[in-house]
N, C-alpha and C positions, 0 to 999 in steps of 0.2 A: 889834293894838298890844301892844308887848313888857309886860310885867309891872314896875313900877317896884321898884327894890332897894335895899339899902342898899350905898352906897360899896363898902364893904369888900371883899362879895362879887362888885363888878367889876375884880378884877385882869388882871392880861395875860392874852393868849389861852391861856399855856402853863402859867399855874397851874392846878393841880389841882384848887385850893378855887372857882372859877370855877361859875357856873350859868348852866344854858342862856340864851345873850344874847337868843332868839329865842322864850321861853318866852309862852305865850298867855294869856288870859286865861278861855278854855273849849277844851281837847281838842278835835279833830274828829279824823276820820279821816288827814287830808291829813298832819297834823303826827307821826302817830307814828315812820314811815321814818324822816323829818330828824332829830327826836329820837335817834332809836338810834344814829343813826350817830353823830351828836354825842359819844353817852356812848364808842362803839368808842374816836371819836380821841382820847379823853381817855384814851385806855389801862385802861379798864374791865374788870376782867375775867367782873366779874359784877355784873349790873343788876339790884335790887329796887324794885319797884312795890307799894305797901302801900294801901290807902284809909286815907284821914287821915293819911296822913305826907308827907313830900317822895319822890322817887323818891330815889335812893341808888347812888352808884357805887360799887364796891369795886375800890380802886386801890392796889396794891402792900399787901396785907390789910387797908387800912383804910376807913373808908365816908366818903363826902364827900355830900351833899348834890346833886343835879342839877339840884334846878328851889328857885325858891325858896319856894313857895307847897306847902300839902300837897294827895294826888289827894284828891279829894272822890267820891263816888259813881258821879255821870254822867261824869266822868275817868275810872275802874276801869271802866265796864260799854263806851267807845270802844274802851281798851284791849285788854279782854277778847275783845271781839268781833272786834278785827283780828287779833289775832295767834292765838285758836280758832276763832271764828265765832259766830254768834245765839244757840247753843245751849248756851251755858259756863256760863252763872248755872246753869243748868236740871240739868248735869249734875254740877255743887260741889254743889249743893241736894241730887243724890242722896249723897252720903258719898263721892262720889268727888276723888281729887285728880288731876291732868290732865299726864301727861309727852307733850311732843310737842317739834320742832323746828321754829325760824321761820325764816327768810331772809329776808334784805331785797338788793334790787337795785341800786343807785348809776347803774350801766350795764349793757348787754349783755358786756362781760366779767370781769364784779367781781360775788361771790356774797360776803354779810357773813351768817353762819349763829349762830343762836342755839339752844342747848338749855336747855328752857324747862321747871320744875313751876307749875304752879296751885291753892294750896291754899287752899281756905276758912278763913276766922278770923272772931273775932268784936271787934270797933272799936268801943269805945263804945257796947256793948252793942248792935251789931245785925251781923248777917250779912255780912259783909266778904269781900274776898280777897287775898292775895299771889301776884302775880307773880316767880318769879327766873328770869333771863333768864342765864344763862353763855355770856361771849362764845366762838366755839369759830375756831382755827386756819383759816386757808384748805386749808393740805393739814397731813395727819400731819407730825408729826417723828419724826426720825428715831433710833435706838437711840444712835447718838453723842451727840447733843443731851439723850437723857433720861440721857447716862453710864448705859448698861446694862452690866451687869458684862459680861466675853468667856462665864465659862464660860455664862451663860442664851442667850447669842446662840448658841455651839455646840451646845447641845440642844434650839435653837427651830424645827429644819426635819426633827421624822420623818417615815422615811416614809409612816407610819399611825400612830394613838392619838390620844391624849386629853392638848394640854396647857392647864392651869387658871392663870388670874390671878387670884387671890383679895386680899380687902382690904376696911377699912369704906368706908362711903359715901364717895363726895371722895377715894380714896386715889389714883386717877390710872388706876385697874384700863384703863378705856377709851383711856385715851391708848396705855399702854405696849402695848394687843393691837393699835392701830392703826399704832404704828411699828415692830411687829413685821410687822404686814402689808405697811404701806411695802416694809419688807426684801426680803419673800420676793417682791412685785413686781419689784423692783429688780435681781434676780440676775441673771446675763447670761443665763442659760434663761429666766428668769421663773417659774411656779409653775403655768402652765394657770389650769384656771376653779374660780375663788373662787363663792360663794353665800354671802351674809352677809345674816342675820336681827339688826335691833336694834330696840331699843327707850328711845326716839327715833334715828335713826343719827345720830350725832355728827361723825364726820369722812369727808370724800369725797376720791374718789382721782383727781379729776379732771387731777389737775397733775399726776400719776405716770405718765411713758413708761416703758412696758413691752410692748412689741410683740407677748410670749410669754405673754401675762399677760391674764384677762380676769374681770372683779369686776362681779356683780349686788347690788346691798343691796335690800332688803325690812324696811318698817317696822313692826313689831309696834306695836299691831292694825291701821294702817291698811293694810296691804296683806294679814297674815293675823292670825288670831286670837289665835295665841298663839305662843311659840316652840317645843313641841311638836310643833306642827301643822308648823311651818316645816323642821324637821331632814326630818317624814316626807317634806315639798315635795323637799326635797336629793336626798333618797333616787332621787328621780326625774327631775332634772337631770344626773347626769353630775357632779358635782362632783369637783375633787381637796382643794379644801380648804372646811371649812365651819363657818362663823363664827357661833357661838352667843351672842347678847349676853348672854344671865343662866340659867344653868344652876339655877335656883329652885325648881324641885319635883319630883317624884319622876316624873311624867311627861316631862320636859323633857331629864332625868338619864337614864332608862333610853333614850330615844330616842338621844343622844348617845352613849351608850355602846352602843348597837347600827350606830351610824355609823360610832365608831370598829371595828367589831372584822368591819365588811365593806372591809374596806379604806380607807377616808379617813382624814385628818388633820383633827381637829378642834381649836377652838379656843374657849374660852369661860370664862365669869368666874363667881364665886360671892361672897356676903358675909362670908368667914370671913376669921379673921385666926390666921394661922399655919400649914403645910405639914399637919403631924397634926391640926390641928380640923378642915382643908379636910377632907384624907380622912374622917374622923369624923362631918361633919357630912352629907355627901353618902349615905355609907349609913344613918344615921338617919331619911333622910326614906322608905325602904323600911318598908314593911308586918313585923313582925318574922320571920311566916313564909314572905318571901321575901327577908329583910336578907342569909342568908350569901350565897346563891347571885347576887345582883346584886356584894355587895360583890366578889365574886370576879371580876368581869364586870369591873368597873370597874378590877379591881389588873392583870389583863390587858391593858386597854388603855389606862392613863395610863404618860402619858413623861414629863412633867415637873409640878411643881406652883411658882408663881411668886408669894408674898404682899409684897404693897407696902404703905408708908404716907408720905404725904411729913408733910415736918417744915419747920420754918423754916430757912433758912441763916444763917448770922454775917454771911453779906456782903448778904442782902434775898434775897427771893424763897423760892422754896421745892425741896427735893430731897427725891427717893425714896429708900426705905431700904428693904432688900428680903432677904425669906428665902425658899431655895429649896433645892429636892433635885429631881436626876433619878433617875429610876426605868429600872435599864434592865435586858437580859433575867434575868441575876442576881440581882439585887435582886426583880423581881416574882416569880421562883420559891421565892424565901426566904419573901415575904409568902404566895403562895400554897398552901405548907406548914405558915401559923402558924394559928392562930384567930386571926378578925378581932378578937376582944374584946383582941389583945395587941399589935397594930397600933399603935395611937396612943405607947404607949409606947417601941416599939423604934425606930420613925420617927424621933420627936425621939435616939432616941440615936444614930442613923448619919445624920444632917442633915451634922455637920462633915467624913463623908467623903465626901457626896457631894453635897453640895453649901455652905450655908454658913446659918448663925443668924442672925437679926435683930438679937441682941447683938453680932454679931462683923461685919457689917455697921457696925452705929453708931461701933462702936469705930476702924475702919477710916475712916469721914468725922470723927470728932471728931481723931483724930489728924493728921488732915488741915487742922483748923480747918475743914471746912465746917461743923459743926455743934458749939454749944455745951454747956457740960456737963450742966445740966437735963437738956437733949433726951438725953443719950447715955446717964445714967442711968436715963431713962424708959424707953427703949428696952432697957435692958440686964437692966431687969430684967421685962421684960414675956416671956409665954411665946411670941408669935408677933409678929404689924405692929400691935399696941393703937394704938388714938391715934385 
């Protein structure tokens, strides 16, 4: 039996501010599906699940309420265990927090995908957790859709190297490398055999014909351990292109950079925010007495470097603002005759010729009115994608 509410909160089906009509009075198993799906059609784009609070839709940025009553314990521990398994208290409990991907089924040809963290908190003084669930696309979009500039779509298909999407957390890093992939499925050749390593994989390419075109994912850890381990897996597949979800540490980096430079096109993302921090950051993670000689590896085989942040728009929702350079055979022989230690420096001063600022990017949507003056200030005065 439904949960009784107050008035207010049962508006029409098509209000926002609406809570589950079907909401129970104890979780089971059976209810979570329904539930989810309920939040999708509400246009959710991202689902929190808290102990002691209501669950929470975030709908067009803002959070509305989903159920009217808050999870209680044995609520969080249903949840926990459908959407991880028995074993989730157990491994929060070790200091860990938990990225994986859920799906829920409706039918045999309807796949409703969530990418999910699990982090421990503490509620009223005892041992808690949050669930956020982000709703994710049925298929990629597409470079039109994300308004990807022309020149980054021109230098997104070498024929070997290293191109980098960089950005903070939430900047869209994973969407933009996935409708890049779209693309290069899309081509009337197609692109041969993809091998992509993520960590959780976010978007599937199942709705993409591409006849010439053939794409394995593998989900770090559950199919291997690490993304290190995964570029070595490529090595031994035959790949023509190979999809690194998070280029993070210094083993993951040197592997990548020994993929690019036997011939593959690689592709992969990092945390940094700005063209010269990417470069800067990536050989920092080198040992110092083997920093020149990787960084030199790495200026060898990157083509492009691609940092994003979205912002709000004037008119609702949100757009990418994006700084970028490509690196081509000129340019890297330039870097390859400088000391790395003078790199970061000249980067930023030949960004406007070869490719384009974060500043001059923002400048370029605020005159445009997509985006307000705050935001273009923010942006204009930041060294890379801050936000």
């Amino acid at each position: 039996m439904a949960t009784r509410r107050p008035v207010s909160l049962l508006k029409g089906k098509d209000n926002i501010a609406e809570t589950w009509p079907h909401e129970p009075p104890r979780f089971t198993d059976d209810f979570i599906d329904d539930f989810l799906l309920w939040c999708v059609k509400k246009d959710s784009s991202d689902i929190t699940i808290q102990t002691d609070r209501p669950v929470y839709n975030e709908i067009n940025g803002a959070l509305y309420p989903a159920l009217f009553r808050p999870v209680d314990a044995a609520d969080m521990n249903v949840f926990l265990t459908r959407i991880y398994g028995p074993d989730a208290s157990a491994r929060l409990a070790s200091g860990r927090d938990l990225d994986l991907s859920y799906e829920v089924r409706p039918d045999r040809y309807t796949r409703i995908r969530f990418r999910v963290n699990i982090t421990a908190i503490l509620s009223r003084g005892r041992d808690s957790a949050q669930i956020t669930m982000r709703v994710l696309p049925s298929e990629p979009p597409t470079m039109a859709d994300l308004n990807v500039e022309e020149e980054i779509i021109k230098s997104w298909i070498p024929r070997q190297g290293m191109i980098i999407v960089t950005g903070p957390t939430g900047s869209g890093k994973t969407t933009l490398l996935a409708a890049g992939i779209r693309m290069l499925m899309e081509r009337k050749r197609g692109c041969g055999k993809i091998v992509a390593y993520e960590a959780p994989i976010e978007y599937v390419y199942d709705a993409i014909k591409s006849p010439r075109s053939l794409i394995s994912q593998t989900e770090i850890p559950r199919h291997l351990p690490d993304f290190a381990a995964g570029v070595r897996n490529a090595l031994r597949r035959k790949p023509n292109i190979i999809l690194v979800g998070e280029a993070r540490d210094r083993e993951t980096i040197s592997a990548a950079i020994e993929a690019s430079q036997t011939g593959h096109t690689v592709y992969t993302t990092t945390h940094t925010t700005g063209v010269a921090a990417t470069i800067q950051r990536m050989v920092s993670t080198f040992e110092p007495n083997e920093r020149s000689e990787k960084a030199y590896a790495l200026m060898e085989t990157i083509r492009m470097v691609v940092t994003q942040t979205l912002v709000p728009k004037v008119s609702g929702g949100r757009t990418g603002v994006r700084e970028w350079m490509s690196f081509n055979d000129d340019i890297r022989e330039k870097f390859l005759d400088m000391d790395v230690k003078e790199w970061p420096a000249e980067i930023q001063r030949i960004i406007p010729f070869h490719g384009q600022l974060m500043a001059r990017s923002a400048e370029i949507l605020f005159e445009a009115g997509d985006i307000d003056r705050r935001t273009y200030i923010r942006l204009s005065n930041s060294t890379g994608a801050g936000g």
